[in-house]
N, C-alpha and C positions, 0 to 999 in steps of 0.2 A: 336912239334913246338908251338911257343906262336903267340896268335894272333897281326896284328902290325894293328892300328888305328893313320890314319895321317890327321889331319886339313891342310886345303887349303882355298885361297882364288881365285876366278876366276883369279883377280885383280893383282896377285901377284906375280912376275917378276921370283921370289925366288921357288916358287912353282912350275914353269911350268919349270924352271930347274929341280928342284929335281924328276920331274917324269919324265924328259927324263933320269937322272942318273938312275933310277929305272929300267929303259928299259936294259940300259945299261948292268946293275949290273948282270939282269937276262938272258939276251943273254950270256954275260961273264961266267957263273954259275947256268948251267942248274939245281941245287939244291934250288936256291931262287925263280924260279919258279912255285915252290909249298908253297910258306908262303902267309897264309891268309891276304890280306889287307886291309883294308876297307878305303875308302877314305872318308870325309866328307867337304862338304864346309861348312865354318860358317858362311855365307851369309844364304845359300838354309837351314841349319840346326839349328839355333841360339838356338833351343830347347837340342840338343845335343852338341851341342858345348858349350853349360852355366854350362854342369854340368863338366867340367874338368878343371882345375889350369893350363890357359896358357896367354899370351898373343899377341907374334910374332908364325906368320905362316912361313914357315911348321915350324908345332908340329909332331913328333910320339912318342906315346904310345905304350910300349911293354907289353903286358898283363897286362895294366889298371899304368904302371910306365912311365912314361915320360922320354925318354930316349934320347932328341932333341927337344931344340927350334931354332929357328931363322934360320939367312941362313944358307941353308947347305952346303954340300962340297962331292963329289963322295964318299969321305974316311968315313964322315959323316952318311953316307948312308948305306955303306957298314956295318957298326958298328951297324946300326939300326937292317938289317940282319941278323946282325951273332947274336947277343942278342936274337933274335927270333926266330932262329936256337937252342938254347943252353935251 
């Protein structure tokens, strides 16, 4: 499995969607369960979050590739997954 690193803002309507699809995805799919995720805000992390090429949140990074910007979508999500999976 690759690791999956997702920017977030507190602030961000779009965000706290995509982490409840994330719940989702992994109740749905006892196998996503186990994909490392790291979440970061770029508020709390600006030092971390300066060194990646993004600029709408959520972002995820699949092992250092940017595989999703902007709003996402359950489907969205799921594809974030299965890339991390593979």
């Amino acid at each position: 499995m690759k690791p999956i690193l997702m920017f977030t803002m507190k602030s961000c309507p779009h965000c706290v969607r995509a982490l409840q699809w994330m719940d989702e995805l992994k109740q749905e799919n006892p196998a996503y369960a186990n994909l490392e995720i790291e979440i970061i805000d770029e508020n709390i992390h600006p030092d971390i979050a300066g060194k990646y090429d993004y600029y709408y949140v959520p972002t995820y990074f699949v092992h250092g590739v940017k595989v999703h910007e902007g709003v996402p979508s359950k489907d969205k999500i799921r594809n974030v997954f299965e890339k991390a999976q593979n």
